[in-house]
N, C-alpha and C positions, 0 to 999 in steps of 0.2 A: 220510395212511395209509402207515404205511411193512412192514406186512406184503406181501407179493404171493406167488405163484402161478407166478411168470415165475421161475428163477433166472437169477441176470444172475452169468459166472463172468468171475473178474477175467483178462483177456490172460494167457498168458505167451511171447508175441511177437507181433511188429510185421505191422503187413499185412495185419489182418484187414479195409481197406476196399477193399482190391482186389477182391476176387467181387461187393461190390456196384457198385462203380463200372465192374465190364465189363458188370453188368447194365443199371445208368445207361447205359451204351455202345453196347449192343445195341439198348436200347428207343432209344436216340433214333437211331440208322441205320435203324431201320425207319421214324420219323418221317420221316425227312427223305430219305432214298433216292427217296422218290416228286418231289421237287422237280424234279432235273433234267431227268425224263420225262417233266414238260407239255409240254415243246416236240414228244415223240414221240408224244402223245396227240390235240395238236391237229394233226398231218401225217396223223393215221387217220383224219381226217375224221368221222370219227361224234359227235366233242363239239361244241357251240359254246366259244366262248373263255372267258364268262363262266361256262360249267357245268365243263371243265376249269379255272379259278381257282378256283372253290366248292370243287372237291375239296381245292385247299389248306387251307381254310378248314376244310372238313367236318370232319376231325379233332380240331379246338375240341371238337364233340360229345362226343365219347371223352376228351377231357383236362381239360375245366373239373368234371364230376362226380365225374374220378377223383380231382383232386387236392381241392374240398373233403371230398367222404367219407374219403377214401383217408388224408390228411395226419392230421382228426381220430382215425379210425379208430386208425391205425396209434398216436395217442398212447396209445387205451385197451389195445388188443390185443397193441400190441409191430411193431417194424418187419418182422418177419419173414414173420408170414405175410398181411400187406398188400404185400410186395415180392415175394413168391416167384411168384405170377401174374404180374409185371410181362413178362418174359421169353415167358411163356406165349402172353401177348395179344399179344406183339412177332412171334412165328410165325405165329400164328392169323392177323393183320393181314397178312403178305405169302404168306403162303398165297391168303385171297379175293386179293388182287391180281392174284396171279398166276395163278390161275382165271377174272378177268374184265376182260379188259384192252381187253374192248368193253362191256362194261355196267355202266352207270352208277350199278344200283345195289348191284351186288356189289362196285364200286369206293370207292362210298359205304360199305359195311355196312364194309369191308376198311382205311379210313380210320377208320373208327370205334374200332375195335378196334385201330390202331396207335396212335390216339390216348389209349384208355385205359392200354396199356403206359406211354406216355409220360408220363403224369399220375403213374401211382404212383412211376414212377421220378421224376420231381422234387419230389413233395411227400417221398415214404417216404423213397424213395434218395438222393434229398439228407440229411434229417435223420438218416441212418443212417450214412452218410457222417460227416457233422460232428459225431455223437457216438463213434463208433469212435475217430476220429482224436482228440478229447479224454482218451479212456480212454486213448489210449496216448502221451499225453502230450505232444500238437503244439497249436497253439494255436488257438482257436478259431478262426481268420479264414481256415488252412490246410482245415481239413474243407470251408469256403464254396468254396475255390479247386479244391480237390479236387473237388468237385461239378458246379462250373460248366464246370471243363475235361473231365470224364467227357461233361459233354453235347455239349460244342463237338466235340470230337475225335468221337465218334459222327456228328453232323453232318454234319461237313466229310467223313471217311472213308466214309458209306452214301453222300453224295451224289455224291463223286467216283469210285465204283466203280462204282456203278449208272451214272453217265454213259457211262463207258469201255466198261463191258459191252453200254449198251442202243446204243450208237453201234458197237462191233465184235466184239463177243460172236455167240455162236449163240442166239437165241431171244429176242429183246431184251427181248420183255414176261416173259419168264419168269425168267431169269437171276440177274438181280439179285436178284430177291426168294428163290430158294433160297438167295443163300448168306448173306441175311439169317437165313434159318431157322435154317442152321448154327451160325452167332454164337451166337444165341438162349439153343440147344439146351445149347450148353457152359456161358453162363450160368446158367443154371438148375442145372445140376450142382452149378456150384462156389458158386454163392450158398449153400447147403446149410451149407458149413462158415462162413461167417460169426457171430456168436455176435449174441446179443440183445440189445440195451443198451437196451429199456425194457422197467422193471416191469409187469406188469398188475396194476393192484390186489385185494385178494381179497375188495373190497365196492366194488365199481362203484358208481356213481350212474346216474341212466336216461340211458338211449344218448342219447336230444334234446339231453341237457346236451351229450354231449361234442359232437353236432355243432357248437354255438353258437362260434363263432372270439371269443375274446377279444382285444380291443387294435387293433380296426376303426375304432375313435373316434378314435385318438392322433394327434395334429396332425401331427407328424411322418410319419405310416404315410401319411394321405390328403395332405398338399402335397408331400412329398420322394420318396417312394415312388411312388405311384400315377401322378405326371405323366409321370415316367421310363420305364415297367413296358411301353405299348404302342410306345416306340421300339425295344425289345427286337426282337423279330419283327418289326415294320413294318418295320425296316433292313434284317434278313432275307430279307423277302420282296420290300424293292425290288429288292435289289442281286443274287438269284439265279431271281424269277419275272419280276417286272415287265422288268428288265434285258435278258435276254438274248431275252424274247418281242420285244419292239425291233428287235432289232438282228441277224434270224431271217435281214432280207435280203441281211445284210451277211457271215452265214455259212452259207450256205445248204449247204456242203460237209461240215461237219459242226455243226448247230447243235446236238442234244443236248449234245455234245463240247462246245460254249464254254459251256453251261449250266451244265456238271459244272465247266468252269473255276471261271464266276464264284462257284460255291458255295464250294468249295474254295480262293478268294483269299480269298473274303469272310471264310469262316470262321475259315482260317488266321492271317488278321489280329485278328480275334476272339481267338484261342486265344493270339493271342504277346502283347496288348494286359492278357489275364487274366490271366496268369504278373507282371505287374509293378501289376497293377490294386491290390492289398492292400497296396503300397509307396506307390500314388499317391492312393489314400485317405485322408482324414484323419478320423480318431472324433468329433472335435471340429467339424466344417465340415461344407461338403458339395461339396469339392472335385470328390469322383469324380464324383457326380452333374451336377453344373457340367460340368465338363472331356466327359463321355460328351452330353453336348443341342450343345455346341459341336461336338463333331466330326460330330454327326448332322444340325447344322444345314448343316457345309463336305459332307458327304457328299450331302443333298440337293441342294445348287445346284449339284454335279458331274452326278449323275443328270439336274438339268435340262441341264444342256449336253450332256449325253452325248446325248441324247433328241433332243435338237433339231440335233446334228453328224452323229448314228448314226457315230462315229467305234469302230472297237475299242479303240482304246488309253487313252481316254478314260473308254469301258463300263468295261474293267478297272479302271483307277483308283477310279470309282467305287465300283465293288462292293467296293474294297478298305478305301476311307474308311468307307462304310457299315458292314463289318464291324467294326472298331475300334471302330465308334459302339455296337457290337450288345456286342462283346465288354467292353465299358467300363461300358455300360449293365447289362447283366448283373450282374458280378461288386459294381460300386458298390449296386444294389438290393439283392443279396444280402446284402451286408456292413450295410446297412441296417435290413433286417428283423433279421438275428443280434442289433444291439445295442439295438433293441424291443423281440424277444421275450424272452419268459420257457423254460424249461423246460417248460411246460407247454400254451406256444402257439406252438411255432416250429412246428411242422407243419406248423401251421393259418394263419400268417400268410403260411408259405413256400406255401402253397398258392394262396392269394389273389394273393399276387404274381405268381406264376408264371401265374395265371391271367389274370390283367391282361395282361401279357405278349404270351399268345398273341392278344387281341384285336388285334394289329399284321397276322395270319395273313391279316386281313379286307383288306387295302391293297388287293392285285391284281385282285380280283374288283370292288370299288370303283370302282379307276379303270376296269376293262377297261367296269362297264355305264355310267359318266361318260360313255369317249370312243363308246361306243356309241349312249347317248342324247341327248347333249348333240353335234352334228359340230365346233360351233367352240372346244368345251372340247381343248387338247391335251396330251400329256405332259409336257411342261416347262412348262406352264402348273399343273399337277395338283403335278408335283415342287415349284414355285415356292413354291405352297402348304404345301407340309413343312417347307419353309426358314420360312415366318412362325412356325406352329403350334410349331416347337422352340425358337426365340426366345420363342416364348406361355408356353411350359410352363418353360423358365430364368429366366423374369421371376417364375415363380410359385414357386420351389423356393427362390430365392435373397431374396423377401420373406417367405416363412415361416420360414426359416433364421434371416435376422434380426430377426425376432418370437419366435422361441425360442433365442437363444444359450445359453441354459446348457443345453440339450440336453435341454430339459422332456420329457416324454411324457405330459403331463398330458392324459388327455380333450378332445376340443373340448369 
C-alpha cells in the first residue's frame, strides 16, 4: 500500500532524534531512579526484602504490554502518538512514588506506570530513533547506538541523582521523584517537533493482524538473540540491587550513596562499552554476543567473590564488569534484531527483545526468597550459578551460529 494518511515530510536538517531520545532519557530515569532507594526502603522498615525487590521487578508489568502493543501499534499508527504518552506516564510514575513511599501499593501502581513509559520508549523510541537517524542520512547501526545510549545515560543519570538526593537532599522520598517530573515535562514539549517517519496506511487490515510479531520462528532470533536478552538486566540488577543490598554492612554511613555509586559505575561502563560496541560487532559472526556472555560470565564470579569478601573495592569492580556485560549485551542484541528485521517488524521484534531483557529484573527478588528459604543456599553460591548458566547460554549461541554460517534466517 503505498497511499497513506500520515505525511512523512522529508528533513531539512539534522537533529530531529534528539526530542526523542531525551524522551528515551526521561522515561528511563524514572525506570531506574527507584533502584538506588531499595536500600532506603528496606531501612523504613515497613517492606520485607523480598516485597522491596518485587518492586524492581513489578515494573515488568507496565513494560512487557507496553512494548508488545506499543511497538506493533506504533508500526500501524506512526511513532508519534505511541511515544508522545511515553513522557507522560514517566511523570505520572514518580508522582504515585512520591505520594507513597510507605505503601506498597501506590508503590506498585507508581512502578506500573514508570514501567509503561519505559516500554513505549524502547519499543517506539527506539524505532524512532533508528529511522530519524536513516532519513538523515547515518547508518543504520548509528540509530541502534543512539537508542541504546539514550537509555544507558538515562539510567546511570535518574539513578545516580536520586541516590545523591535520597542520601543528602531534603525530603528523600520525595525529591528525586520531582525532578523526574521536571525532565519529563520538557520532554514532552520538545518531542512535539520531531516529525513522523511512519506512514499510516489508508486501508489498514484488522488491528489482531498487526498485533501478530513476525519473525519469532527465525533461528537466529530464538538461539542468538533470546539467550543473550535476560543477561541484559539480570547484570543490572546484580551489580546495582543485589550488590550493594550485601555490602549494607560495610557502608552503613552512607549506603543509599554506594547504591547510587554502583549504578552509576555499572552503568557508565555500560555506556563507554556501547559507544565502541558497533566497531566490535561483526554482521557476519556473533562476536558481540560472544564477547558480552564472557564478560557476564568474569562479571559473575567477581560478584561471587565480592559476596563472600564483602570487600568494597571488589563490590565496585564488580558492578563495573557486570556493566560492560550489560552494555555489550545490549547494544550486540540490538544490532541483532536490526539485521532480522524487516521494516515492517522491527518494532515488534525490538519489543520482544527488550522484553526478554527485562526478565533479568526478576534476579534479586529470586535470590533474596533462595537465601530466605533455602538458609544453606548462599550468595556466591547463587552468583556461582550465573557463571555456569552464561557459559550454558555461549555454548548455545556459538552452536547455532555454526549451524547457520551463511546468516540464514530461514524459519525453524
Amino acid at each position: 500500500m503505498t497511499a497513506t494518511t500520515t505525511e512523512i515530510v522529508a528533513p531539512t536538517k539534522t537533529g530531529y532524534w534528539r526530542p526523542v531520545s531525551l524522551a528515551v532519557f526521561a522515561s528511563a530515569w524514572g525506570g531506574n531512579q527507584f533502584t538506588p532507594l531499595l536500600v532506603m526502603y528496606r531501612q523504613n522498615g515497613g517492606l520485607s526484602a523480598v516485597a522491596v525487590d518485587s518492586l524492581l521487578f513489578t515494573y515488568v508489568l507496565g513494560i512487557v504490554p507496553a512494548l508488545l502493543i506499543g511497538g506493533p501499534l506504533s508500526d500501524r499508527f506512526g511513532r508519534r502518538p505511541l511515544m508522545l504518552p511515553a513522557p507522560v506516564f514517566a511523570a505520572l510514575g514518580s508522582l504515585l512514588l512520591a505520594s507513597g513511599p510507605h505503601s506498597l501499593t501506590l508503590l506498585s501502581v507508581g512502578r506500573v506506570a514508570s514501567g509503561v513509559a519505559l516500554g513505549l520508549s524502547m519499543a517506539v523510541g527506539g524505532s524512532w530513533i533508528t529511522e530519524i537517524s536513516r532519513r538523515e542520512g547515518t547508518h543504520a547501526a548509528v540509530g541502534a547506538r543512539r537508542a541504546a545510549m539514550s537509555l544507558t545515560a538515562g539510567f546511570g543519570v535518574g539513578a545516580g541523582l536520586a541516590g545523591v538526593l535520597a542520601q543528602w537532599g531534603p525530603w528523600p522520598e520525595v525529591t528525586p521523584y520531582v525532578v523526574n517530573i521536571v525532565v519529563a515535562g520538557a520532554a514532552l514539549v520538545w518531542l512535539i517537533t520531531s516529525p513522523e517517519t511512519r506512514p499510516r496506511p489508508e486501508h489498514p487490515g484488522r488491528l489482531v493482524d498487526d498485533l501478530k510479531i513476525s519473525g519469532l520462528g527465525q533461528r537466529r532470533f530464538l538461539f542468538v538473540v533470546l539467550p543473550v536478552a535476560p543477561w541484559v538486566f539480570g547484570a543490572c540488577a546484580s551489580a546495582y540491587a543485589v550488590i550493594p543490598a550485601l555490602m549494607a554492612v560495610k557502608t552503613s554511613g552512607a549506603p543509599i550513596a554506594f547504591a547510587a555509586l554502583c549504578c552509576v559505575l555499572g552503568l557508565a561502563a555500560g555506556f563507554g562499552i556501547q559507544s565502541v560496541g558497533r566497531r566490535i560487532d561483526d554482521p557476519d559472526g556473533v562476536r558481540g554476543v560472544v564477547l558480552a556472555l564472557v564478560i557476564l560470565a568474569v562479571g559473575m564470579a567477581l560478584a561471587a567473590a565480592s559476596a563472600a569478601a564483602l570487600t568494597i573495592w571488589l563490590a565496585l569492580v564488580a558492578a563495573a564488569v557486570l556493566g560492560c556485560g550489560y552494555g555489550m549485551a545490549m547494544i550486540s542484541g540490538l544490532l541483532e534484531v536490526q539485521r532480522i528485521a524487516g521494516p515492517d517488524n522491527l518494532a515488534g521484534l525490538t519489543a520482544v527483545f527488550y522484553g526478554a531483557t527485562y526478565l533479568g529484573f526478576a534476579v534479586p527478588a529470586v535470590l533474596a526468597w533462595v537465601s530466605e528459604t533455602y538458609t544453606g543456599v548462599t550468595y556466591p553460591m547463587m552468583f556461582g550459578v550465573g557463571v555456569a548458566a552464561a557459559a550454558v547460554c555461549l555454548v548455545v549461541v556459538t552452536i547455532a551460529h555454526r549451524l547457520d554460517r551463511r546468516g540464514s534466517r530461514t524459519p525453524v
